[in-house]
C-alpha positions, 0 to 999 in steps of 0.5 A: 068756479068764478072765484077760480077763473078771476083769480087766474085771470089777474095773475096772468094780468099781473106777470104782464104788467111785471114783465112790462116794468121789468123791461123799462130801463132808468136812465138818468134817474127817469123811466122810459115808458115801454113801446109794448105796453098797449100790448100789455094793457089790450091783452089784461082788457081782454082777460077782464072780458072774459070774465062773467059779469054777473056772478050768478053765471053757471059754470057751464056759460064760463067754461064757453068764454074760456074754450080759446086759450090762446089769449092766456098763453099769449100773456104768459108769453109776453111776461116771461120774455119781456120780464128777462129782457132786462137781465139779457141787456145787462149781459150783452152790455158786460160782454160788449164791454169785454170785447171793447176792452180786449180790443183796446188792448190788441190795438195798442199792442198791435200798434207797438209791433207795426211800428217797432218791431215783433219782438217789442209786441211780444214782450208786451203780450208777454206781459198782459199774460202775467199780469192776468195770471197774476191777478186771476191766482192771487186776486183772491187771497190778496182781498182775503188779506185786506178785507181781513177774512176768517173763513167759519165752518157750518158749526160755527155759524149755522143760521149763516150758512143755511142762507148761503146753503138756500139762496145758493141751491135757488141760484143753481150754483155750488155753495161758495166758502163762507166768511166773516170779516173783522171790519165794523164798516157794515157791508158784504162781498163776494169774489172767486176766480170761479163758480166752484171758488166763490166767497161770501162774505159778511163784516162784523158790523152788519149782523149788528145792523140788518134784520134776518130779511134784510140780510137774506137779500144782501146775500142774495145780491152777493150769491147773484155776482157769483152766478154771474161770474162778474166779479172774475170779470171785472177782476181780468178786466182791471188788469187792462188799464194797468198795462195801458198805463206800463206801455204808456210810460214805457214807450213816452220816456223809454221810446222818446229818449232811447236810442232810435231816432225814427222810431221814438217818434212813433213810440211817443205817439204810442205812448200818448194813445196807451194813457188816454186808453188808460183813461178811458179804460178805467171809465170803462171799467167803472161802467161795467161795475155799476151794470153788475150791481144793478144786474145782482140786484135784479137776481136778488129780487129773482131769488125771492127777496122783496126789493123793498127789503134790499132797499132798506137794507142798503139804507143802512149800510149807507147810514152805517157807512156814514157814522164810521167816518165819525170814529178813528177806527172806521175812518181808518179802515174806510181808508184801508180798504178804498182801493177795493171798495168796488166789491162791497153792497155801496160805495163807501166813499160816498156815503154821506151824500147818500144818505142825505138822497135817501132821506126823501124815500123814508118819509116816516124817519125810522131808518127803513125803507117800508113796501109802501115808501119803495111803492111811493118812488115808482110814480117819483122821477129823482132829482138829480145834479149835474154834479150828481149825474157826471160824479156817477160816472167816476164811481163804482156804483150806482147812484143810489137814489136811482138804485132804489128807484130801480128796486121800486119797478121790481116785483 
């Protein structure tokens, strides 16, 4: 019975302090300590106290110490909010960034029909709808093309397809079409116009690199930006920019020098607010892209898979990304697929730095990320360039050293 009784105090002691760690945010690489951690430690201080403190303690004394169990459910309580806090931030962050986005957008388009007329409005409005139509029908098949997938059926990779089979059924979502690509850059993807449509991918390279845990979790990271439909998202919102940039050139050259006197200064006007919106909206959109890679990693863990494993697994897809570059053939696949590089693990482009970053977590050189080196981190604040910290904003992924910092707070 006190064997029983301690070991059901330290687990509701340990989802406490969980649920607290999963609700402190990295921000520029350091971890703000949480305002409800008093509360957290006063509620495992309480636990502790309800424990005998001799072991010779009959039953009947403990069963006395436990008739109010308010205090147990209260720490149940606290680590199950707390510990989806996280993930609820990143939701709202995405949906603000839709909302932003679209607003732009109304905005410029308004302002194209306040000034020049309805008619012209339209024509744009007209114009957003194709190109999102466009990109939501043929986005998929065209990364297919660039990304040179070969769908396999459940014959031909049956261990592939029991993963996705399992992590897909944990995620509560349809089994997506599975794929393996023919680039030997070391990576995986997933894409779809919807849940029901979703891909997964796997490269060559990777089944070469990773081990079976190691890959289970990078799937799960992909089966997770299914779940959250934020590939769908980022795919129509991508679209935004590109219309931004058509209205921007097509008011400042078409409306500066066409035929209305009066209203070519408005149109240029226009046009200059439309391109630094392009701008902005393309920051916008690399913002929303590395939320989602945090928010994947969190469901990753969420589905079962030890983050160290995750970690060490990205490891060596930046290594692996790394050593291409020193080869024709991987150069020249890194250069055929830059322009969609956002839907890979890591961003590709920066690899070499990033190994170098992650060197100071393998402290024993073998090419892993252990538990006990991920652990180690936790207590670690990553030192980062100013160059580092304003470089970030311009990729689609995280920093990858604060990446990994993230990944040591799960658990």
């Amino acid at each position: 019975m006190i064997s029983l009784v301690t070991n059901f105090a330290n687990i509701v002691a340990k989802m406490v302090k969980n649920g607290i760690i999963a609700n402190r945010i990295v921000r520029g690489g350091t971890v703000k300590p949480d305002r409800h951690l008093e509360k957290a430690n006063s509620i495992q201080k309480s636990l502790k106290n309800l424990l005998p403190d001799e072991e010779g303690r009959n039953e009947e004394e403990i069963s006395e110490k436990f008739t109010n169990l308010d205090i147990l459910r209260q720490g149940e309580a606290v680590a199950g909010n707390y510990g989806r806090n996280y993930m609820i931030k990143l939701q709202m962050k995405m949906w603000l960034l839709m909302t932003l986005m679209f607003g732009i957008l109304y905005g410029v388009i308004a302002g194209i029909g306040s000034y020049l007329g309805v008619g012209n409005a339209i024509i744009y409005i007209i114009l957003a709808v194709l190109f999102i139509g466009f990109q939501y029908w043929f986005g998929p098949s065209m990364v297919s093309r660039m990304m040179q997938v070969r769908y396999v059926s459940e014959k031909e990779e049956p261990a592939l397809h029991r993963q996705i089979a399992e992590l897909s059924r944990k995620a509560g979502i349809p089994k997506p079409k599975v794929g393996i690509s023919r680039l030997s850059i070391p990576n995986a993807f997933a894409f779809g116009r919807t849940i029901k449509d979703g891909r997964v991918c796997i490269t060559e390279g990777i089944r070469r690199l990773l081990s079976k845990d190691e890959l289970r979790a990078v799937l799960g990271h992909e089966i997770a930006h299914l779940k959250h439909r934020d590939m769908m998202i980022i795919t129509l919102l991508s679209v935004i920019p590109l219309i931004l940039y058509w209205i921007a050139f097509s008011m400042m050259w078409g409306g500066a020098f066409g035929g209305r006197r009066q209203s070519g200064g408005y149109a240029l006007l226009i046009g200059l607010g439309a391109f630094l919106l392009y701008f902005l909206t393309n920051l916008l959109i690399l913002y929303g892209s590395r939320i989602r890679e945090y928010y994947a990693d969190e469901r990753s863990v969420k589905l079962g898979n030890p983050p160290h494993h995750l970690a060490s697994a990205l490891y060596k897809l930046v290594y692996g990304a790394a050593r291409a570059r020193e080869t024709v053939h991987g150069t020249e696949e890194l250069r055929r697929v830059g322009a969609v590089r956002a839907f890979f693990l890591n961003d590709v482009e920066r690899a070499w730095n990033e190994v170098k970053e992650l060197r100071e977590v393998d402290k024993d050189l073998s090419g892993t990320i252990d538990e006990k080196e991920l652990l180690a981190l936790r207590s670690k604040k990553p030192k980062l360039t100013r160059a580092e910290k304003m470089m970030e904003i311009f990729t689609t992924h995280p920093n990858m050293l604060k990446r990994v910092k993230r990944l040591s707070l799960l658990d």
